[in-house]
N, C-alpha and C positions, 0 to 999 in steps of 0.2 A: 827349398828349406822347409822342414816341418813347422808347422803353426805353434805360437804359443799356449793356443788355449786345450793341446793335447798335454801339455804339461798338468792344466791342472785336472785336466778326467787322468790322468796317471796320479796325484795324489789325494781325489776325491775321496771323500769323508762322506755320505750321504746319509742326511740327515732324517727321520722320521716323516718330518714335514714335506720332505723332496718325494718321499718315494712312498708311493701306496698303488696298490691294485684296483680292479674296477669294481670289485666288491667283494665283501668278506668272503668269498671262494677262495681267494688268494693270501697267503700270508704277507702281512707288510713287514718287508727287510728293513734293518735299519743299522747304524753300528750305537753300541750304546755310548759307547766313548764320544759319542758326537754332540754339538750343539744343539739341544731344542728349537724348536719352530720359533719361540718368542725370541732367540737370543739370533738366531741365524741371519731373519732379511733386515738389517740393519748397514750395511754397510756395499759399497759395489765392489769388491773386493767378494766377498759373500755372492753376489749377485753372478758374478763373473764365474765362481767356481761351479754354483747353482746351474748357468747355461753348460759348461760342460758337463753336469750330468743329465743335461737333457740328451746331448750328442755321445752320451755314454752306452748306453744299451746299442747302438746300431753296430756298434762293431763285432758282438759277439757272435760269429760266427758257430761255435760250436757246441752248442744247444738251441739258442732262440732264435730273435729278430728274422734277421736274415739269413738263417741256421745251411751249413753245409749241408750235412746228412742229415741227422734228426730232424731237420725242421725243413724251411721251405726250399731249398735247392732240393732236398732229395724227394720231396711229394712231385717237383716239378717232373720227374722223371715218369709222368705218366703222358707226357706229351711224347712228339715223335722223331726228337731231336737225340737223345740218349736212352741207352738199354741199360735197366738197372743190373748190375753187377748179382748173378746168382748168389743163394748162400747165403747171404750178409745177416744179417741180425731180425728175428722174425718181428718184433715190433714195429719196423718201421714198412715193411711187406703188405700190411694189409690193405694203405692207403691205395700201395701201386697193382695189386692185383685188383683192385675195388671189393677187398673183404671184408671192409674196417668197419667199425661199428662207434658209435658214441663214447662209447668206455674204453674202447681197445687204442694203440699205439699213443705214447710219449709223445708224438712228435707235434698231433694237435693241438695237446693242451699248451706245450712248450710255447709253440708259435701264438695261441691268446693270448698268455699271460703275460709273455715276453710285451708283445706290442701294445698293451694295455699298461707296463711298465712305463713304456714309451710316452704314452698318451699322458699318463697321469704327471709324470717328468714335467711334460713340458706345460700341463695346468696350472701348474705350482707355481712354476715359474711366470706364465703369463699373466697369472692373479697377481703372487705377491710379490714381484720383483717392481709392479707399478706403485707400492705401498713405503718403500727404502726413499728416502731422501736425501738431496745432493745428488742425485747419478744428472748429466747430461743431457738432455731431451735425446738428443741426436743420437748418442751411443744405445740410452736403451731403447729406442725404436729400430736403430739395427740389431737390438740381440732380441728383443720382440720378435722381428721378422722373422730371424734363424727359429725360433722357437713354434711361431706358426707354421714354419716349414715343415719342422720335423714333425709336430702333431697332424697335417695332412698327409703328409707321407706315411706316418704311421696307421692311419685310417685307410688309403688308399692298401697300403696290404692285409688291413684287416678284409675290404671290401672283395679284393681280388682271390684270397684266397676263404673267407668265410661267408662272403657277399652281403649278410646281414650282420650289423653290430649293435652295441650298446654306444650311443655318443651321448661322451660326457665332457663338456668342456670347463666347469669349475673343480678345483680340488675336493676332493671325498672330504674334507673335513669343512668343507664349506654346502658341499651338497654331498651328505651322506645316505641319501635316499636310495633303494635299489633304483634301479630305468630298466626300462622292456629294451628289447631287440628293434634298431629300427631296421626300415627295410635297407635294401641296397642299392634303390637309386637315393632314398636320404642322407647315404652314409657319405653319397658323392658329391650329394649338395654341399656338407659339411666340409671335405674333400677343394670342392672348389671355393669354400669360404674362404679355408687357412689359405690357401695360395696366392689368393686376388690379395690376401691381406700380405703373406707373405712380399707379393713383389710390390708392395707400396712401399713398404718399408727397408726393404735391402738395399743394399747398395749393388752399383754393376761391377764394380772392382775393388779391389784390397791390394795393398803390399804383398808381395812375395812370402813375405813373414808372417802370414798368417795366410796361407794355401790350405785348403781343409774346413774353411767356415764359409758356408753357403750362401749363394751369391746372387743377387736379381736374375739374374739367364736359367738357374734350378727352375727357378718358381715359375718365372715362362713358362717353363717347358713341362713343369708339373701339372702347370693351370693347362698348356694345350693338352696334355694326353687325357686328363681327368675329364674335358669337356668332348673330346673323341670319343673316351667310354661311356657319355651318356647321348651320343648319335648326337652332338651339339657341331653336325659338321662344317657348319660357315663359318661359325666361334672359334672351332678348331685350327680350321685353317690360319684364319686370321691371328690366333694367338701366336701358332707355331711359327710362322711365317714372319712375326716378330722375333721372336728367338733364334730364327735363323739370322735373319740381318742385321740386328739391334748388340749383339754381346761377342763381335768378334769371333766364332767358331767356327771350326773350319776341321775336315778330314784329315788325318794323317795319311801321309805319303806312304808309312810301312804301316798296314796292318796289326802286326805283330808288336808295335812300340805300344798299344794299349794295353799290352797282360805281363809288363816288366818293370822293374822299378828302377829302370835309366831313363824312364819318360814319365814320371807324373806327371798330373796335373798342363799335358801337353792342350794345345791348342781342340783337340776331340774333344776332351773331358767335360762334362757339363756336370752331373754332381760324383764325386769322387768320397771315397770314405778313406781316412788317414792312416798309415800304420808306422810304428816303428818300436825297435827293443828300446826301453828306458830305462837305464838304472835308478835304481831301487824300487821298481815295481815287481810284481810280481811275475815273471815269465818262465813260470812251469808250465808244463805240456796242458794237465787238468788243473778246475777247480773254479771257482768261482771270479767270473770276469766284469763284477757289475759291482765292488768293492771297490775300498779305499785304496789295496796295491796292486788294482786292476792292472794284468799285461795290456800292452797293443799290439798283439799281432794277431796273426788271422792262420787257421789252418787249410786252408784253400785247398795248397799244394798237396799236404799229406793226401787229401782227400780224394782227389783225381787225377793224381799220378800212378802211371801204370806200377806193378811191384816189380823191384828189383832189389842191388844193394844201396844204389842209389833214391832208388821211386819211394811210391806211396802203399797204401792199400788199397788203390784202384774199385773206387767205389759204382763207378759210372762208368760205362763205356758208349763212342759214337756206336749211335743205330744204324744198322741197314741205309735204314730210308735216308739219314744222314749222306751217306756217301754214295746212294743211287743218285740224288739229285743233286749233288756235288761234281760227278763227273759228267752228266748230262750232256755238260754242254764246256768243250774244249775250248782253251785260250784259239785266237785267232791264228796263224800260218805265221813263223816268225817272232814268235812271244819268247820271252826266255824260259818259260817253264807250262807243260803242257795244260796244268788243270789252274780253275781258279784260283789267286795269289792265295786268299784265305782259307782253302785246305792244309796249304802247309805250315801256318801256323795252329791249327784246328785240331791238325791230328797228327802224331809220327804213323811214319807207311816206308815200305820198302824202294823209293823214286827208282833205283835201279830195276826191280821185277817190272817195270810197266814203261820203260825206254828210257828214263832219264840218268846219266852218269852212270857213276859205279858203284860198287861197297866203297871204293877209296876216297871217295866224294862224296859221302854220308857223314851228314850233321851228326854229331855226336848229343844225345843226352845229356845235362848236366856236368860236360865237357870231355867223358870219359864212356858211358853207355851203349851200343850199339843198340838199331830197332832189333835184331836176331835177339840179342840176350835178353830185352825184354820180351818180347813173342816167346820164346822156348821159355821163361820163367810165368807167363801168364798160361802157357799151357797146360802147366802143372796142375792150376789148380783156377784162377781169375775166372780163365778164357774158356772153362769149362760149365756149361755152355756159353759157346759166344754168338755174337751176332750173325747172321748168314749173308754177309756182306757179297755183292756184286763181282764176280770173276771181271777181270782188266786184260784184255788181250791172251785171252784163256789161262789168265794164272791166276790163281785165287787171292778175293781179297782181305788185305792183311791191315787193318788200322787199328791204331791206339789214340785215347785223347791224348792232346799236347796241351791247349789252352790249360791255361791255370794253374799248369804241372811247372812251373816255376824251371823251365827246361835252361835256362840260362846260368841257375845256381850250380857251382859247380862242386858245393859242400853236400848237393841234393836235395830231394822233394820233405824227406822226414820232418816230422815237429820234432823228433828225439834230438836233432841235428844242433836245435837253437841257432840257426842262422838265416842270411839273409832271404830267404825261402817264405820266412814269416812276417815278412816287412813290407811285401810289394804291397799297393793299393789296387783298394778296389773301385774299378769304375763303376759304377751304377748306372750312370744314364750318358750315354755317348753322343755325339754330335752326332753318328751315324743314323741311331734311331728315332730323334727327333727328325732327320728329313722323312725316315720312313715312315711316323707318324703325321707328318704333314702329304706325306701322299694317300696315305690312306685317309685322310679329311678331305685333299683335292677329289679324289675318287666320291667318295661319297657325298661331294657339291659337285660329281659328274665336271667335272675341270682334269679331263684326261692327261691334256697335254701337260698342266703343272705337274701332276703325279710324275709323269716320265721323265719330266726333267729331275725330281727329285731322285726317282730311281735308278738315272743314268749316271748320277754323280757316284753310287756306291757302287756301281758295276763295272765304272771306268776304275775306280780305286782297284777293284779287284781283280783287273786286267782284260775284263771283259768291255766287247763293241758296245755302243748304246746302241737301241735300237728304238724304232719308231713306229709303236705300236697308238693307234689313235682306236681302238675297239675296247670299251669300260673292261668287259670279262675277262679280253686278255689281259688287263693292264694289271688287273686283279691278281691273277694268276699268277704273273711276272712277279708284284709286290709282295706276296705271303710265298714264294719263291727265297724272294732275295731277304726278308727275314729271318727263314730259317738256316740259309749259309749266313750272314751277317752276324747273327747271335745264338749261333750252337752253342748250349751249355752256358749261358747267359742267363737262365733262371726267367724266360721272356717269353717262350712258345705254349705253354700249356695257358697261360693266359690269353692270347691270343686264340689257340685254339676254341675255347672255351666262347668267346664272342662271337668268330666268323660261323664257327655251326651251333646255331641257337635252337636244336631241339635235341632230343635225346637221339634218335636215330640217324640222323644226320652226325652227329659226332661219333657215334660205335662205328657209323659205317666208315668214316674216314679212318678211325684210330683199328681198326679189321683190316684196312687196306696198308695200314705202316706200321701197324706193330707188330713185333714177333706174338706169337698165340701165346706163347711160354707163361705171357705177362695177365692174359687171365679176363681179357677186354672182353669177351663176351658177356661176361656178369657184369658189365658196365652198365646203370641204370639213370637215370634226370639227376639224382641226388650225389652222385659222383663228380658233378662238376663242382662240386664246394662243398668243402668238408664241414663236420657236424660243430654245432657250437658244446665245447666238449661239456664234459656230464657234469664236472665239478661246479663250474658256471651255470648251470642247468639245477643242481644242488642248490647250489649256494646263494642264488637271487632268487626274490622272491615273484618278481616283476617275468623272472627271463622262462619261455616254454621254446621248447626245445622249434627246430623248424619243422613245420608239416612233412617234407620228403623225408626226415630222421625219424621220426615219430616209430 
């Protein structure tokens, strides 16, 4: 059942008081028709609207937050898990060829402002929502908690994608002062403030009827990964290793039941983002999503659906290296399908060119598609250039992404479509990746064998043997492995990447060895692993000088 509290970020009003920037760089949105700050925290009714527009900005997928193309899904595309789709629109290019510059591409500044929306959201509320009287101790220290959440979370991407921010935890009208750049182990300090604070005060479960509002097991598991990112590995473990046993979470059996919306909120899901059509919201294609007749849906599908009549604009395509280390290594003698279980949700491919069944026994696209029609329709134009994908029993190979592409809609990938395409959720943080963040903590408290156990449970999931590796480099190996099949096009690898090789040549020389050249990696420099703190922030404060590698 959808949650109640999407109801009211679908009729959100957002007040002046609610919403401001990190500093005059930014314009503060507001609607005028709205309540004032003096009249608005008066009431929990007020208080309650107030949290949903903290949890409002996350959903916007198509400019900011957690932005498909323009913002952070498509910078992710400098990692080695997806090939960006030739062609596409030169603003958002510069990032992935490493040509960008402080002033150039949209998609930087989007990604600041956006999550500095976020942050300020949720100040507002953690200031003045303690000032309203009559609310319930109880109640508002669980929507305290949510609110903590989302301002570490919001930090934590400011961190991973800018590494240095400005942390400001009172509302700008309470502290109107510019602040400098902190660094980015401070930003993680702050990072693991909200969350420790987060899971004091969440709860571990809710009613069914409110699915969608964040839960003690998030915070876990934000607190583990956030103390992994600052090499906190015995914390780590120990955090995660909570989260694993403490909140009931558990693997799904299919794969595939995480990128569909007959399974939300399944037993995997550890933080989930909500989506559904609402009447009398807004659910036009464009336009502004952070309003009073905000839509809820997401354009996911549009985005990384191959094109066809049915598909997308096929923005992203799996890499090479994707599908090299995808088929590596065969299901066992016996298996009911030859490669691991997670390609075939992953990606559409011909199963019949490389032994399996036949055309007549090809999963249909969106209930009606062939992979031929789509292949001969990306040929035209998509798939030109495409990736140089690995020959299969001398026939060449042919894959398309599937994840995301909403392949079970049978109305299709399009936003034009208005249907259930735009509804699925998004999982953000899986049960999956928490155990593989917990083995990458076991690893690094040299506790080999925990890691392997952690590993063997996604590997069995995926139809593959466990194995019993007790040597730390291979377990290594194995582990940022079974990451990059676990969460291709997950928006999860270019950060990852970015940690395990911690100099500048050490990362050209892995990303020379998995990138297509097309994409321009030789010009890749130290300052390419986090993008500039964009120019208008750099403008606009007075406190803020740009970082030494941007200079």
């Amino acid at each position: 059942m959808k949650n109640c509290i999407k109801k009211y970020i679908a009729a959100l009003a957002l007040s002046p008081m609610l919403l401001s920037s990190c500093s005059d760089s930014f314009l503060t949105e507001y609607n005028p028709n709205n309540e004032v700050g003096e009249t608005f925290w008066t009431s929990k009714d007020n208080v309650i609207s107030a949290l949903a527009g903290v949890y409002n900005p996350i959903r916007d997928h198509m400019y900011g937050y957690y932005g498909v193309y323009s913002g952070i899904w498509n910078n992710s595309m400098r990692a080695d898990d997806l090939y960006p789709t030739r062609g596409e629109e030169s603003w958002g290019w510069g990032v992935l060829n490493f040509t960008n510059t402080t002033e150039s591409g949209s998609g930087t500044s989007n990604i600041w402002s956006s999550l500095y929306k976020g942050v300020q959201l949720a100040n507002n509320f953690i200031y003045f929502s303690q000032t309203v009287p009559d609310i319930d101790k109880d109640d508002l220290d669980e929507m305290l908690g949510e609110a903590y959440f989302i301002r570490g979370f919001h930090y934590f991407l400011l961190h991973i994608n800018f590494r240095d921010a400005i942390i400001r935890t009172l509302p700008q009208e309470v502290d109107p002062a510019d602040r400098p750049l902190s660094s980015g182990a401070d930003v993680l300090k702050q990072c693991e403030e909200d969350f420790r604070m987060a899971k004091s005060l969440l709860p571990k479960a809710r009613p069914s009827s409110q699915n969608g509002r964040i839960l003690q097991g998030a915070a876990s598991a934000m607190l583990g990964k956030t103390l992994l990112w600052q090499g906190k590995y015995g914390e780590a473990k120990a955090e995660l290793g909570t989260t694993i046993t403490d909140y009931g979470y558990d693997l799904m059996d299919d794969y595939s039941q995480n990128f569909d919306n007959s399974h939300e909120f399944n037993a995997e899901s550890v933080y989930e983002i909500n989506y559904e059509k609402i009447d009398g919201a807004n659910n036009d294609t464009w336009g502004d999503q952070t309003g009073p007749n905000a839509g809820m849906w997401n354009c996911i599908a549009n985005f990384f659906a191959p094109e066809c009549d049915k598909g997308g604009w096929y923005k992203m395509q799996p890499s090479a290296q994707l599908i090299k280390e995808f088929i590596a290594e065969e299901r066992p003698d016996g298996a009911n399908s030859r490669f691991d279980k997670r390609l075939y949700t992953t990606c559409f491919f011909p199963l019949y060119d490389y032994g399996e069944g036949t055309v007549e026994d090809e999963e249909l696209a969106w209930g009606s598609i062939t992979f031929e029609t789509m292949w001969e329709k990306g040929l035209s134009k998509k798939l030109n250039p495409k990736p140089d994908f690995p020959q299969i029993d001398g026939k060449e190979g042919r894959f398309l992404l599937k994840k995301w592409s909403a392949w079970w809609c049978t109305a299709g990938a399009s936003f034009y479509a208005g249907n259930e395409a735009r509804d699925f959720n998004l999982r953000v943080m899986r049960f999956a990746e928490v155990l593989l963040l917990h083995a990458e903590a076991c690893l690094g408290d040299n506790d080999v064998t925990g890691a392997m156990a952690d590993i063997n449970r996604v590997r069995v999931r995926a139809g593959l043997s466990e194995l019993a590796l007790t040597d730390k480099i291979e377990a290594t190996k194995e582990l940022r492995h079974q990451k990059l099949l676990e969460f291709a096009g997950e928006n999860i690898r270019w950060y990852d990447l970015i940690r395990w090789y911690d100099t500048e040549s050490a990362l050209k020389d892995y990303l020379i060895r998995t990138k297509d050249s097309g994409q321009n990696i030789s010009a890749m420099k130290e300052k390419h692993r986090y993008l500039p703190i964009p120019q208008g922030e750099v403008d606009g404060n007075s406190e803020v000088e740009q970082k030494a590698e941007w200079k």
